[in-house]
C-alpha positions in Angstrom: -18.9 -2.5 9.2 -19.9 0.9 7.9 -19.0 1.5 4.6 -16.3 3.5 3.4 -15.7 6.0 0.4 -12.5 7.8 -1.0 -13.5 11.3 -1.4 -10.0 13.0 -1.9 -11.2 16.7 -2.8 -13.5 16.8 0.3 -13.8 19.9 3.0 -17.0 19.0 4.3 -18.5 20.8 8.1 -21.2 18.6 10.1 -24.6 19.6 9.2 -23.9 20.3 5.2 -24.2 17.8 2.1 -22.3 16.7 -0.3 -21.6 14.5 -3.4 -20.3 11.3 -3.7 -18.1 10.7 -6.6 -19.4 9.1 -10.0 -17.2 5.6 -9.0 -18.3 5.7 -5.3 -22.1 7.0 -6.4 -21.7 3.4 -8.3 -20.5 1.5 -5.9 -22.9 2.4 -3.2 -26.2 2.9 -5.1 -25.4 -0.2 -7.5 -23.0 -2.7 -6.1 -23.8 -2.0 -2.0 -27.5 -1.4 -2.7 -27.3 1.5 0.2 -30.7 3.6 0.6 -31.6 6.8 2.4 -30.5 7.0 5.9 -27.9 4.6 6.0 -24.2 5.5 7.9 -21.3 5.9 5.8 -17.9 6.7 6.6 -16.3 9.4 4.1 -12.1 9.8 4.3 -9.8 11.7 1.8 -6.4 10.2 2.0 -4.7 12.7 4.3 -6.0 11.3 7.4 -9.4 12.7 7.4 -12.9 11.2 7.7 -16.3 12.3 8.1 -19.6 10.4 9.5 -22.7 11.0 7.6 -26.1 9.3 6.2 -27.0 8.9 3.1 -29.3 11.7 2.2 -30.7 10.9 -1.5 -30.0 7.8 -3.4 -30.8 7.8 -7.4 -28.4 9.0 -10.4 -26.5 10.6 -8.2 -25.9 10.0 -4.4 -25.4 12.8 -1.3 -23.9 12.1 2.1 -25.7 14.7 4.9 -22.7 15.2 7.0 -22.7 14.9 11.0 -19.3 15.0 12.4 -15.5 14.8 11.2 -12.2 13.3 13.2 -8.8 12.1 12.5 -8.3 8.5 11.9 -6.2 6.5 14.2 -5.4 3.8 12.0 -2.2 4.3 10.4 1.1 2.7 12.2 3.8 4.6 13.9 6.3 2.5 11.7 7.2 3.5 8.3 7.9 0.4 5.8 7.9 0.9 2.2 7.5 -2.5 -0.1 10.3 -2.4 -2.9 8.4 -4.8 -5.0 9.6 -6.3 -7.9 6.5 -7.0 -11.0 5.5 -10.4 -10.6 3.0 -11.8 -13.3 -0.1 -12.0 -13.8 -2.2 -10.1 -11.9 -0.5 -10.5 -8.7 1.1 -7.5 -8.1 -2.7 -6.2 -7.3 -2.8 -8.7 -4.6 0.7 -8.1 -3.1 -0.3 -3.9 -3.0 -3.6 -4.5 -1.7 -2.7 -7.1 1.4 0.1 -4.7 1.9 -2.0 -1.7 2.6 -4.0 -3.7 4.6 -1.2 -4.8 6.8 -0.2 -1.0 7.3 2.9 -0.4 4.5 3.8 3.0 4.2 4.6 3.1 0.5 4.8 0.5 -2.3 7.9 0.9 -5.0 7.5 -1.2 -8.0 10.7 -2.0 -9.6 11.7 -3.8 -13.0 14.4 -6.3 -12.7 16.3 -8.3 -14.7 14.1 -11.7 -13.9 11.1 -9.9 -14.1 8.0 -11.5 -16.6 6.2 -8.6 -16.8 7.5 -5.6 -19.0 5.7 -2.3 -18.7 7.0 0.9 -20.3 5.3 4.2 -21.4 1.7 5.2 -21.1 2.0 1.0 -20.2 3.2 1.6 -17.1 1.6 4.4 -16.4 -2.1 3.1 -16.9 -0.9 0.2 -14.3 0.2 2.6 -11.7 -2.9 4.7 -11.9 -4.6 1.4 -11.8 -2.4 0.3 -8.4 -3.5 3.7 -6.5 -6.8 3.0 -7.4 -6.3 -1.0 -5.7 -4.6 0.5 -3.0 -7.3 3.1 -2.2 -9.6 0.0 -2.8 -7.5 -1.4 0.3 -8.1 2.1 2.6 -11.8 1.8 1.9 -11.7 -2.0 3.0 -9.3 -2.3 6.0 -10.6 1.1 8.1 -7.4 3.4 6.9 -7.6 6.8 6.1 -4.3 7.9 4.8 -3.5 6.2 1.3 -0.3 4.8 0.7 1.1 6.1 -2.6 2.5 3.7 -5.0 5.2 5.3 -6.7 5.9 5.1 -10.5 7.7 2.5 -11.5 11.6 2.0 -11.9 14.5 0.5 -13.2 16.3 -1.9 -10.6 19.5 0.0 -11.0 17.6 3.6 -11.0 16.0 2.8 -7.6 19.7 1.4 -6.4 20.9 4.8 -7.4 18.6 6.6 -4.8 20.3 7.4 -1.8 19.1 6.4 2.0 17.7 8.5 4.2 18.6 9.4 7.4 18.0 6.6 9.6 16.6 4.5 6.9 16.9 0.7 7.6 17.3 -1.2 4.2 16.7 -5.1 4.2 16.9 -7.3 1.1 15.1 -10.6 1.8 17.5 -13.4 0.7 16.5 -17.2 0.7 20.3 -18.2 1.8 21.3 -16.3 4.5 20.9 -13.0 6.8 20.1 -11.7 9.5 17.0 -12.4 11.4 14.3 -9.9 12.7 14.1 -12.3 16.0 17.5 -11.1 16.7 17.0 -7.1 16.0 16.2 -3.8 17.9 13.0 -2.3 16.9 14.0 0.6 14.2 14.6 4.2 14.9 13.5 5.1 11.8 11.7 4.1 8.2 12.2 0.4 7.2 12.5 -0.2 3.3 12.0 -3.9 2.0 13.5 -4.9 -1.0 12.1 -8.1 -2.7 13.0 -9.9 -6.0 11.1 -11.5 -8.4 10.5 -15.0 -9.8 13.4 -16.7 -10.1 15.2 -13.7 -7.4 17.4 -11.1 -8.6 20.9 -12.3 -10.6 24.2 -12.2 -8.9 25.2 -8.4 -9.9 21.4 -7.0 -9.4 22.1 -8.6 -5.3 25.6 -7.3 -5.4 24.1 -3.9 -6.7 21.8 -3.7 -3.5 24.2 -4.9 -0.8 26.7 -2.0 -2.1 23.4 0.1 -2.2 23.2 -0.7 1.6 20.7 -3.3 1.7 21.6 -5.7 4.5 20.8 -9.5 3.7 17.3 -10.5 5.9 16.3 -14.3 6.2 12.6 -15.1 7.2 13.8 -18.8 7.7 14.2 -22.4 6.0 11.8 -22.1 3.0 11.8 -20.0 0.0 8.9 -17.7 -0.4 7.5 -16.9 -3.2 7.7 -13.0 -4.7 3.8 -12.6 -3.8 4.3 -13.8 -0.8 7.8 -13.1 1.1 7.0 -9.4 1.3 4.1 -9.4 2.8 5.2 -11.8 5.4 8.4 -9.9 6.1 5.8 -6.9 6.6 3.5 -8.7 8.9 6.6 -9.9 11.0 7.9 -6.3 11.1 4.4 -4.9 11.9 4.3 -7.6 14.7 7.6 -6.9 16.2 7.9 -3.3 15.8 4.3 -1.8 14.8 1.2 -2.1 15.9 -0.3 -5.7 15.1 
């Protein structure tokens, strides 16, 4: 596979140069070991991506452009991951197999159950740090638009935001629902809503049912936070996407 490289700022035409950014200079020089002449594939989040070789390889790096083309990659479905912080470091994990499985956005939400408590420049250090996993993701799975993960909330502050038009809310519950076997694909945007360890207390489920988040069941067994998303996504991205 060609290797890929975030270059957000980027208006390049085919037959001019440019530079590779300090982190992706790194990367490709240091960790990839690229040299002169080798194809790389440059995007910058939007949907864009240029083709180009590798024209000087030392301190810094250069990228002769050849030719420039809308990616194809992203899915006609919208689904945005409502995740609630798990621990350790496995919200990382849970953004960056989401991206690759084509989520549209990823909300990170604070609830009452949840072991990991960010607040301030906290939480804002680990949301710059989940962009940076999610454009991580882009680089890795061929996808050219970046899926933003959004600052994180309060549980009851996300309830408070209203639907959108069309909007399909789910909230995965290990005890009964719906399930997606038994649906219509969606009209519209798809928004998951996922508890944490030890799922959300009585009134934070009550909360989102009134919020209009309609009970899903992905069957017998109880998922774990890391993982019921992400499966719920790849079901919904086999049903009603494009896997």
């Amino acid at each position: 596979m060609i290797p890929r490289f975030y270059a957000p700022t980027l208006v390049a035409a085919p037959g001019s140069t440019v530079m590779l950014t300090e982190q992706a200079a790194h990367h490709a020089a240091r960790v990839l070991r690229l040299r002169s002449g080798d194809a790389v594939t440059l995007f910058d989040g939007n949907g864009q991506e240029w083709q180009g070789t590798l024209a000087d390889v030392g301190r810094t790096v250069s990228v002769a452009i050849q030719s420039t083309s809308n990616g194809i990659a992203e899915p006609s479905l919208k689904i945005t991951l409502v995740q609630s912080l798990p621990g350790g470091d496995k919200m990382d994990w849970v953004i960056q197999k989401a991206v690759e499985l084509g989520v549209h956005a990823i909300q990170p939400v604070a609830a009452k159950r949840s072991v990991v408590k960010l607040s301030g420049e906290r939480a804002v250090k680990r949301n710059t740090h989940w962009q940076e996993v999610a454009v991580s993701a882009c680089e890795q799975s061929g996808r050219n638009v970046v899926p933003q993960v959004l600052p994180l909330l309060e549980l009851p502050n996300y309830l408070a935001t209203p639907a959108a038009t069309d909007e399909l809310r789910f909230l995965l519950a290990p005890t009964g629902g719906q399930r997606l076997r038994d649906m219509s694909a969606p009209s519209g945007a798809v928004t998951l809503l996922i508890g944490p360890e030890g799922g959300f207390d009585e009134g934070e489920e009550a909360a989102a049912r009134r919020a209009g988040f309609a009970p899903l069941l992905l069957g017998p067994r109880v998922l774990r936070t890391e993982t019921a998303g992400l499966a719920a996504l790849a079901a919904m991205m086999a049903l009603w996407g494009d896997v």
